[in-house]
N, C-alpha and C positions, 0 to 999 in steps of 0.2 A: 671592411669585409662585408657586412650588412648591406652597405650602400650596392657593392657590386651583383649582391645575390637576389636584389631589388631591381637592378637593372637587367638583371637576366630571367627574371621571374616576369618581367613588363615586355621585353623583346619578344617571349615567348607566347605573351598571350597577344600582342597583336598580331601574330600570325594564324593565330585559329580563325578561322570563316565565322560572320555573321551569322548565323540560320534564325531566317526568319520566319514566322507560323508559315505554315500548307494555304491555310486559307487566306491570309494576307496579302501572298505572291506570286498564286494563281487567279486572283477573282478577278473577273471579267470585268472591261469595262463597259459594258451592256446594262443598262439600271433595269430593274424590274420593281413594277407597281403594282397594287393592286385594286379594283374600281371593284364598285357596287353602287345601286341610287338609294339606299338607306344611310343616314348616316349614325345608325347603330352600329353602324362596322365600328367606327373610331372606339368606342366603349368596349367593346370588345377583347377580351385579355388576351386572346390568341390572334387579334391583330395587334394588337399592342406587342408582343411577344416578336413577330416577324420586324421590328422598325422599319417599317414600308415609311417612304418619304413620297411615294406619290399615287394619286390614282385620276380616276376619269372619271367624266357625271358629265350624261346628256339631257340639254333640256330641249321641248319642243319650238318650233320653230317660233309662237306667236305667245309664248313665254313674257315677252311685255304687255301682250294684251291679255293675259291667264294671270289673275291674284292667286289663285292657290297653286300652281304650277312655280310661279316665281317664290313663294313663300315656300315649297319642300326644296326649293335650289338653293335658296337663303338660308336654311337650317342648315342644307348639309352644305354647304361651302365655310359659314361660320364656325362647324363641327372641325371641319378638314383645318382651317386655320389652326384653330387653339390645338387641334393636334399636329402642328405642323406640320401636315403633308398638302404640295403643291396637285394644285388641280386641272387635270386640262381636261375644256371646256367644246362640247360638241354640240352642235346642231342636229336635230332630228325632227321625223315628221310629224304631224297633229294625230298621226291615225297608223297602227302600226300593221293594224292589216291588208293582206298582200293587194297592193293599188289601189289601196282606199283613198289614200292620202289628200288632202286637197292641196293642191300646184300653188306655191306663194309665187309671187310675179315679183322678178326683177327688181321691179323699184318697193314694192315693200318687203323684198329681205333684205336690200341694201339703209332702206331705215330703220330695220329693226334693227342689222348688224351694229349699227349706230350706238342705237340706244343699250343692247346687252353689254358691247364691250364698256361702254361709261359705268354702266352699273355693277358687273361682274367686275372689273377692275378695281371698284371701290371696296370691293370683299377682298382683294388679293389673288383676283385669278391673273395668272402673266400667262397663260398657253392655251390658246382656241382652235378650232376645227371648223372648217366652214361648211361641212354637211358629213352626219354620219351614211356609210355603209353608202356611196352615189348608187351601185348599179345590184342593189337589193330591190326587191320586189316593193318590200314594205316602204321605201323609199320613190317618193315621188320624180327623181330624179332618175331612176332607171330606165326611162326612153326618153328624159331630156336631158343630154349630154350639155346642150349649152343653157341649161339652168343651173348647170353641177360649175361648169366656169364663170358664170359670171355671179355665184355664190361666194366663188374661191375670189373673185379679185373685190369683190366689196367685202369681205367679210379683211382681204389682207392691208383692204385701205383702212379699214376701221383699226382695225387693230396698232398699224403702222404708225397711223396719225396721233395714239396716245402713248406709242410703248417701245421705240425704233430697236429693240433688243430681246423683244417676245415673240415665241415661235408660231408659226400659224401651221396647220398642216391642209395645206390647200388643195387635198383630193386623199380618200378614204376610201378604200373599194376592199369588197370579198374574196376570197379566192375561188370560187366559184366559174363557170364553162362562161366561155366570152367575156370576162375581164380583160383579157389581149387588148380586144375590139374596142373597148370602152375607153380605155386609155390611149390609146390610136389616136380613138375620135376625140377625145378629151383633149390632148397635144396638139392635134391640128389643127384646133382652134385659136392657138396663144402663139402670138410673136415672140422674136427671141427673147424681148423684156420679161415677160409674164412666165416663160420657161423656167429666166434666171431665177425668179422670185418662187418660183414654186422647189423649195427645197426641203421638201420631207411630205414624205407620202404615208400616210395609214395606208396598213395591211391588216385584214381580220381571216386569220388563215384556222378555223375552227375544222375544215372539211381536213387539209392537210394535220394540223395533230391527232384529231381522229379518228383517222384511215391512215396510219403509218406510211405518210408520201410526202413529199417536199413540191411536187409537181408544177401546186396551184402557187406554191408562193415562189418559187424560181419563175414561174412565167410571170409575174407582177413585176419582180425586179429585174430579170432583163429588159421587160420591156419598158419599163420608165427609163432605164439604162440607155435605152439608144436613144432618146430626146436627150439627157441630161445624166453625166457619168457621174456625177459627186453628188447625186440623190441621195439623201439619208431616210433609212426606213424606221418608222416605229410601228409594231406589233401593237394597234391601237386597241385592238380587242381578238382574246386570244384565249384557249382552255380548255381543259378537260372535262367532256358532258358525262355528270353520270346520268342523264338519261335525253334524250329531243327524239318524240314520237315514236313510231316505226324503227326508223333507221336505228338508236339507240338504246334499246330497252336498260330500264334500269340497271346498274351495275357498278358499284362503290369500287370491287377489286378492277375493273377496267378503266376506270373514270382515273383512279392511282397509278396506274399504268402509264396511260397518254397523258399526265402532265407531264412525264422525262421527255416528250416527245418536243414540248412547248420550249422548254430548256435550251434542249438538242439543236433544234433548228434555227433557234435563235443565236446562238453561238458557230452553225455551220454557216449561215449569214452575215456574221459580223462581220468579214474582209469585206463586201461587198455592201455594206452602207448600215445594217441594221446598230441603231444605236439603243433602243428601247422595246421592252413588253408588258404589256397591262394584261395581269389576268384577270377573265371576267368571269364570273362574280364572286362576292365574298357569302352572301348568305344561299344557300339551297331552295327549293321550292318543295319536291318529290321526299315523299319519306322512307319509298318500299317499290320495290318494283310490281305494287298490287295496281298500277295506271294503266298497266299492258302496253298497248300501242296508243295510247291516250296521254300519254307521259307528257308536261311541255318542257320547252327547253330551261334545263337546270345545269351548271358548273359553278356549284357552289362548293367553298371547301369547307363550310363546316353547314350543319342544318340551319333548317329554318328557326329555330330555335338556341342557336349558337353553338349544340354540342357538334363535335369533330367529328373529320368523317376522314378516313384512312389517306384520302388525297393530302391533307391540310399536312402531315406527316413525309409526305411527300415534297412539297412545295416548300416543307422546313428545311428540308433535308440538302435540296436541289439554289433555292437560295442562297445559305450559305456561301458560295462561289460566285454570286455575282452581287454588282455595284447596286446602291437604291440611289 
């Protein structure tokens, strides 16, 4: 008798449904990271707190001929290791003000690309960028389109020749007016080989979370879209400002606001190639909106000092649902 009220007690529970948590079987398969060039983030309780598994660190272009430049990328990549979060690794200019930059020539970013991936490699970076932000001001690359290509294919032969399995993102652009044109002219440079190989594009859609519009970052992806359908995009730098000049005065409750935005877009994306989002930055700069229109650009989520700032709250909240 026992035995049968056993077997009917067993029949009946394996017909009740599985239910599994909310958050377990709807998070996205979209990872999200988060970057800063301090590596005081990792110590950090409230990023320790998020288990970010990855973020982003640019260093300057001539970074092998700069000892203290390569010694804060050495800190903070040795930081990122021991705290296990993978780092992908970007090119930027010597000079961040608008056209200041001085123009590296072909054959020495192709030895530099060299020499960074031998050495960053050695730290355990597996994911490079062959130039931050091409068709930025502060970037010397914004009127030389084919210094931005032939960045991307020496930086994907360096990379290739040590690592046939790590990512390159071999073109980064803004979302900013004439991005179209840049990538136009970007593509019409590369045979069909160079196309293949270019499979995953940085997007820094800061104007589009900002200004409640998806505009700038739909024109990025369509348009890489008609060279090349199976582009994958990462959100290489991306976030909510509580303040940049003019345009943004101070504002913590706004800054909490447009991070849902960061989110949002990146998931209204995701059929369309978006695989990744780095939000930038982790520490603050601004501590009040007493900078007026003097403000510079801050999206940090907690202060300058580590305490939290209403956004951090938000980006806890908003994570939850997606992959690291």
């Amino acid at each position: 008798m026992r035995s049968k009220i056993f077997i009917s007690l067993l029949a009946g529970l394996l017909l009740v449904p599985v239910l599994l948590p909310a958050s377990a079987s709807a998070r996205s398969s979209i990872r999200v990271g988060l970057a800063d060039q301090s590596p005081r983030m990792f110590e950090s309780p409230h990023f320790q707190q998020l288990n970010i598994k990855r973020t982003r660190y640019f260093v300057r272009s001539n970074v092998m001929q700069n000892a203290a430049e390569r010694a804060r990328a050495r800190a903070f990549m040795i930081a990122a290791r021991n705290a296990k979060v993978q780092v992908l690794l970007h090119i930027s200019t010597t000079d961040l003000r608008s056209k200041r930059g001085s123009v590296v020539s072909t054959t020495a970013y192709r030895s530099n690309a060299n020499r960074i991936v031998t050495y960053f490699r050695n730290l355990g970076v597996r994911e490079f960028g062959a130039w931050n932000e091409v068709n930025h001001s502060t970037q010397q690359t914004w009127n030389r389109v084919g210094h931005a290509v032939s960045y991307y294919k020496s930086m994907y032969q360096a990379v290739k020749r040590r690592c046939r399995t790590c990512p390159v993102v071999g073109l980064d652009i803004l979302d900013q007016a004439g991005a179209d044109r840049y990538i136009r002219s970007f593509y019409s440079r590369l045979n069909s080989t160079w196309r293949n190989r270019l499979t995953i594009v940085g997007i820094h859609n800061y104007s589009d979370v900002n200004r409640n519009r998806t505009t700038g970052t739909a024109r990025i992806i369509n348009t890489v879209r008609r060279y090349k359908r199976n582009t994958k995009f990462w959100f290489t730098e991306t976030g909510a400002l509580a303040s940049f000049g003019s345009s943004f005065r101070y504002n913590e409750a706004r800054q909490a606001s447009r991070m849902n935005n960061m989110f949002t877009y990146a998931s209204r994306f995701r059929t369309r190639g978006v695989q990744r989002v780095y939000s930038y930055n982790f520490f603050g700069i601004e501590t009040s909106n007493a900078c007026g229109a003097r403000c510079r650009f801050d999206a940090g989520l907690v202060n300058a000092d580590g305490t939290p700032r209403p956004v951090l709250e938000t980006f806890k909240r908003r994570i939850a649902s997606y992959s690291r």
